[in-house]
C-alpha positions as CSV (number, residue, x, y, z in Angstrom):
1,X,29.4,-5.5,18.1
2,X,31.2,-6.7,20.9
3,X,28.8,-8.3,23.6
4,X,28.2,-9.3,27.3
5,X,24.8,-11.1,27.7
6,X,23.7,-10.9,31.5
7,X,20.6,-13.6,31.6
8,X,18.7,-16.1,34.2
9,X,18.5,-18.3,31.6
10,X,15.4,-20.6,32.4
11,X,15.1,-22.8,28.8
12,X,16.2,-26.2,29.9
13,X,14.5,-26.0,33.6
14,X,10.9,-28.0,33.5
15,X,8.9,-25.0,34.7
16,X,10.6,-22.3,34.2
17,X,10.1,-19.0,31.7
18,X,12.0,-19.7,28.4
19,X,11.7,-16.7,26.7
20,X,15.5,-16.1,27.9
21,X,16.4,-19.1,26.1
22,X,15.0,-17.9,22.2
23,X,16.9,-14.8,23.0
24,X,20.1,-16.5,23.3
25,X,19.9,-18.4,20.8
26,X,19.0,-15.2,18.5
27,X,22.4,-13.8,19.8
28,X,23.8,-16.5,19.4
29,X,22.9,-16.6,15.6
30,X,23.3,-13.1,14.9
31,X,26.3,-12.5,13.1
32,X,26.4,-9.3,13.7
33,X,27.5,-10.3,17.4
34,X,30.3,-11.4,19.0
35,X,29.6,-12.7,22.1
36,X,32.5,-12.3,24.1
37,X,30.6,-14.1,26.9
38,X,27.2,-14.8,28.6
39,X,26.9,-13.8,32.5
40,X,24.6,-15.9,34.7
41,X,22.5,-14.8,37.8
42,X,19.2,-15.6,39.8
43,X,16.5,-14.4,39.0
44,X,14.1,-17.2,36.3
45,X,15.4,-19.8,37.8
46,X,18.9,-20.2,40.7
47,X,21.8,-19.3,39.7
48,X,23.5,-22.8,39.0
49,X,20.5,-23.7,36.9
50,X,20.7,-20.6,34.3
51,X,24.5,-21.6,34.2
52,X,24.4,-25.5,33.5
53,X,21.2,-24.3,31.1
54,X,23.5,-21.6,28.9
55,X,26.0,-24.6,28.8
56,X,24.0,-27.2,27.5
57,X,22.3,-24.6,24.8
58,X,25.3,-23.4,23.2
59,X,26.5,-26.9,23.6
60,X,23.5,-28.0,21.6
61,X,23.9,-25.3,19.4
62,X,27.4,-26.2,18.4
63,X,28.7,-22.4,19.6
64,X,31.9,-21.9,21.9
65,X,30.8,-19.0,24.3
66,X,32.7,-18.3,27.5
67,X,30.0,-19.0,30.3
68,X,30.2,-17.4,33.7
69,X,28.6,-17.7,37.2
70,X,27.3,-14.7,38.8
71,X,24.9,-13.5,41.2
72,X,22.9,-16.0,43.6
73,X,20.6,-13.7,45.1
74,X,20.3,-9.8,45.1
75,X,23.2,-7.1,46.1
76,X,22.4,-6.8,49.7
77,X,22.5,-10.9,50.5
78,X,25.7,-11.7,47.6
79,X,29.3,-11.7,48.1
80,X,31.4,-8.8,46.5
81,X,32.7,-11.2,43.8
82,X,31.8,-13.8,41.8
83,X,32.8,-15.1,38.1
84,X,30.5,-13.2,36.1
85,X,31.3,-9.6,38.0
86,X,35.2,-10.5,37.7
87,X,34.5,-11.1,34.2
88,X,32.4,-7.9,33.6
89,X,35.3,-6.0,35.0
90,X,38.1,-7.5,33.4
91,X,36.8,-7.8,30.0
92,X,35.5,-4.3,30.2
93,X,38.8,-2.7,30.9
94,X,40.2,-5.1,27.9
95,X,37.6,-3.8,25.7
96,X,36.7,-0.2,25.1
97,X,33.4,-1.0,22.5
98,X,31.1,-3.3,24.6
99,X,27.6,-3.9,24.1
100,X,26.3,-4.8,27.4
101,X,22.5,-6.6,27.2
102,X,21.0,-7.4,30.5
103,X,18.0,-10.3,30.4
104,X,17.5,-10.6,34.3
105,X,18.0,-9.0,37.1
106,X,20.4,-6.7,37.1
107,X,22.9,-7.6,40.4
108,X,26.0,-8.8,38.7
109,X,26.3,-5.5,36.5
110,X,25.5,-3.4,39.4
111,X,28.3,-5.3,41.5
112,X,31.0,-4.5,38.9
113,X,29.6,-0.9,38.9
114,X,29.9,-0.3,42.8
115,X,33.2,-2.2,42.6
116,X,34.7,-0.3,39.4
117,X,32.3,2.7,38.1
118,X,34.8,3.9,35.8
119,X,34.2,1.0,33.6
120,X,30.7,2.8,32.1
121,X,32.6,4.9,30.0
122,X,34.0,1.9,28.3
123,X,30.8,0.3,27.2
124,X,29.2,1.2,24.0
125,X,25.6,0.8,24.6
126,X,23.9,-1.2,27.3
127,X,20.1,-2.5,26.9
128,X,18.1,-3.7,29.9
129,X,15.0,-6.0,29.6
130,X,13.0,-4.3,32.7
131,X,10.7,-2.0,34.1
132,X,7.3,-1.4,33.5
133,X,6.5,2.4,32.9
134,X,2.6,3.0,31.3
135,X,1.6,-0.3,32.1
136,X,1.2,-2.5,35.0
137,X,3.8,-4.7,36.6
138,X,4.3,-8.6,36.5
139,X,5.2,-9.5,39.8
140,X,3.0,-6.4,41.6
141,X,1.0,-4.0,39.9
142,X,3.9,-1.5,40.0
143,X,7.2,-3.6,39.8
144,X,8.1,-5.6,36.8
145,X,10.3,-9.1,37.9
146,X,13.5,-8.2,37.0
147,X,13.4,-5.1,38.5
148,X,11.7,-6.3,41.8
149,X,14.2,-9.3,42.1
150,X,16.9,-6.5,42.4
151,X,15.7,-2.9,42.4
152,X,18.8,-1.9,44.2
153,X,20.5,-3.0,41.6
154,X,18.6,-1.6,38.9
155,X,18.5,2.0,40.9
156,X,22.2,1.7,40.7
157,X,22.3,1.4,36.8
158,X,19.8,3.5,35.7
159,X,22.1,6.2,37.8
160,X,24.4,5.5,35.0
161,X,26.1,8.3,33.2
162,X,25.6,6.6,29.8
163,X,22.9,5.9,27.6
164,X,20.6,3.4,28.4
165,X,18.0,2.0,26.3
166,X,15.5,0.2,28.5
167,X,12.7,-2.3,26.5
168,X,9.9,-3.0,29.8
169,X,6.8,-4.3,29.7
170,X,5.2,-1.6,27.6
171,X,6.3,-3.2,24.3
172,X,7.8,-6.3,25.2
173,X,3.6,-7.1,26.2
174,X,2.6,-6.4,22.3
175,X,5.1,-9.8,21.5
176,X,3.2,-12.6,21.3
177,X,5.0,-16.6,21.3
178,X,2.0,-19.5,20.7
179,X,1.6,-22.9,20.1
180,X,0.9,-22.8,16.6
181,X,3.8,-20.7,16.0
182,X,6.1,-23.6,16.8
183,X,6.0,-25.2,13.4
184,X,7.3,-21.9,12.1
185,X,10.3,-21.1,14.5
186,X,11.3,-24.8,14.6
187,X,10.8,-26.8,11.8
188,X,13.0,-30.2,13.0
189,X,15.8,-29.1,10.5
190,X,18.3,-27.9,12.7
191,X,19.8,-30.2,16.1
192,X,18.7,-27.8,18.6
193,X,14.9,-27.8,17.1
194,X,14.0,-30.8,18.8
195,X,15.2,-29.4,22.5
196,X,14.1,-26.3,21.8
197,X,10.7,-27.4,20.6
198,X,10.3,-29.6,23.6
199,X,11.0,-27.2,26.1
200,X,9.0,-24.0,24.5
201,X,6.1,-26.2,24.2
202,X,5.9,-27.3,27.5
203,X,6.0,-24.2,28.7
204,X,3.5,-22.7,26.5
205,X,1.0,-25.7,27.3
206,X,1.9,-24.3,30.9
207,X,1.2,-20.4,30.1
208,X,-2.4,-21.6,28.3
209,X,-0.9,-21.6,25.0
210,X,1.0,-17.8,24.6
211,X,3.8,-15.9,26.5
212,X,5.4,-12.8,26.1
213,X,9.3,-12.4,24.0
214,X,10.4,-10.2,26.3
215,X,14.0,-11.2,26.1
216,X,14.3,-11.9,22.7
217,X,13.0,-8.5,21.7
218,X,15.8,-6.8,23.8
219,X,18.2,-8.8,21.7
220,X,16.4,-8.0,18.6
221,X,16.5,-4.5,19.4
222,X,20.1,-4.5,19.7
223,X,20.7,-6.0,16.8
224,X,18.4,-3.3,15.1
225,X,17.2,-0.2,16.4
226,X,14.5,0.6,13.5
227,X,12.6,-2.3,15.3
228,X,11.5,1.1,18.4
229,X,9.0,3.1,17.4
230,X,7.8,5.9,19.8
231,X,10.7,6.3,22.4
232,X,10.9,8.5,25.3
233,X,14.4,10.0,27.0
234,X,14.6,10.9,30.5
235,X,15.6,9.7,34.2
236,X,14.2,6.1,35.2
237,X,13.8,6.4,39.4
238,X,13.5,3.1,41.1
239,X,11.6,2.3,44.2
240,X,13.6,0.4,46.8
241,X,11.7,0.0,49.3
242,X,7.6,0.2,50.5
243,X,4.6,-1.3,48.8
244,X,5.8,-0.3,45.7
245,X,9.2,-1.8,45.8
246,X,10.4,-2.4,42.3
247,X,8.4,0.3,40.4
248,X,10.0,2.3,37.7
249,X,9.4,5.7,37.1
250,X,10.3,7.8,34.3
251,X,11.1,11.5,34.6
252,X,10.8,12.9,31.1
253,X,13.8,15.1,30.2
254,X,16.0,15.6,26.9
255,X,18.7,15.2,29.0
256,X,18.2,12.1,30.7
257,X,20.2,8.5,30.2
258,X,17.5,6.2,29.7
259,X,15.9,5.9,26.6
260,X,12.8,4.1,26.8
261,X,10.8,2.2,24.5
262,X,7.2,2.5,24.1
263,X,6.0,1.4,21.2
264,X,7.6,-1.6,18.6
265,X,6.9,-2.7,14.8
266,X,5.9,-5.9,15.9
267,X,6.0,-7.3,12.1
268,X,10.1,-6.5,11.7
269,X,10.4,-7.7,15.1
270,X,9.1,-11.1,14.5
271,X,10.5,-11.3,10.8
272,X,13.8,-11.1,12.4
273,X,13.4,-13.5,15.2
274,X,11.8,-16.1,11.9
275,X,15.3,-15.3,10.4
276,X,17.8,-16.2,13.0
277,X,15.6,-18.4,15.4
């Protein structure tokens, strides 16, 4: 599959979430993927940051990826253009098979959408990391982060006409990343261990020793969909604005464009990410 990887890449940042970071590098070592190139926006971390950190990774991975610049802060305070929405346009129209996977918030894909719609009906399949639907938020307790950094932009693509298979916090909460799992996903073998290792670890020792692989099970799920259990179809509405800004409601209906996962098989999930991470 052909893909664009939208992400707010924070591995590489001191402080910052790195779970977006082990999904890269997942995608990166999949080679099932072709990744035509990797889309950077605010969101984890600014926007320059998530673009100089996808940069150095695939450097230190030894992978050639086209990088781009996107979105510094939501639709309604970002210009109309950038790199990375140029890019999503452009290749889209090139391309009629694209996979698009969205790790952050969701403003650059939303900007090529306003700007070009017609280029949904070139895109394969499109997977957004977002949302929290049964379960409580992360940032309030009804708006999950990427979502709430953007929910403009996230009303605007769940109004999609395609298929869209959305992976929130339902199931991305029953992933666990710890301290003692380091030994196992980063032995020292391979050059990037030791970065990687350094920068997961710190952030662990940060998070009390667990976090959440929310981005990495997006991937993962693109790279297999056996990995869903339980899965519900139907229309996802987004609050825009109000005390619930950001929340994510789903609409059941077997006609709906958003398929949304609610339940994983955590053990194929993490014996994938052991395989390629």
């Amino acid at each position: 599959m052909r893909v664009i990887l939208d992400t707010d890449v924070g591995l590489g940042t001191p402080g910052a979430v790195f779970d977006d970071g082990i999904a890269i590098i997942l995608a990166l070592n999949s080679t099932e993927m072709d990744i035509v190139g990797i889309t950077t926006c605010h969101g984890n971390v600014n926007v320059d940051d998530a673009f100089n950190n996808v940069k150095r990774l695939a450097l230190i991975l030894g992978k050639k990826v086209n990088v781009l610049r996107g979105s510094e802060g939501p639709m309604d305070r970002s210009k109309e253009t950038n790199d990375a929405v140029d890019f999503i346009i452009n290749t889209s129209e090139e391309l009629s098979d694209l996979t698009i996977i969205a790790l952050g918030p969701l403003t650059n894909i939303a900007m090529a959408l306003r700007r070009k719609p017609e280029i949904a009906k070139r895109w394969d399949s499109v997977f957004v990391m977002g949302g929290a639907i049964t379960v409580k938020g992360n940032v309030t307790p009804y708006a999950e982060f990427n979502v709430y950094k953007d929910p403009l932009a996230a009303k605007i693509l769940f109004s999609l006409g395609r298929r869209i298979i959305l992976i929130p916090l339902d199931v991305t909460r029953k992933t666990t990343l710890t301290l003692e799992d380091l030994d196992k996903f980063f032995d020292g073998n391979r050059p990037y261990d030791e970065y990687v290792r350094y920068h997961v670890k710190k952030g662990l020792e940060r998070m009390g020793g667990m976090c959440h692989l929310h981005d990495p099970l997006a991937v993962a799920i693109a790279l297999d969909r056996e990995i869903v259990g339980d899965h519900k179809v139907g229309y996802v509405e987004v609050v825009t604005k109000g005390r619930e800004i950001g929340r994510t409601v789903l609409r059941r209906d077997a006609h709906g464009n958003v398929d949304v996962c609610l339940d994983i098989n955590v053990e194929r999930f993490m014996r994938l990410l052991g395989e390629r991470v």
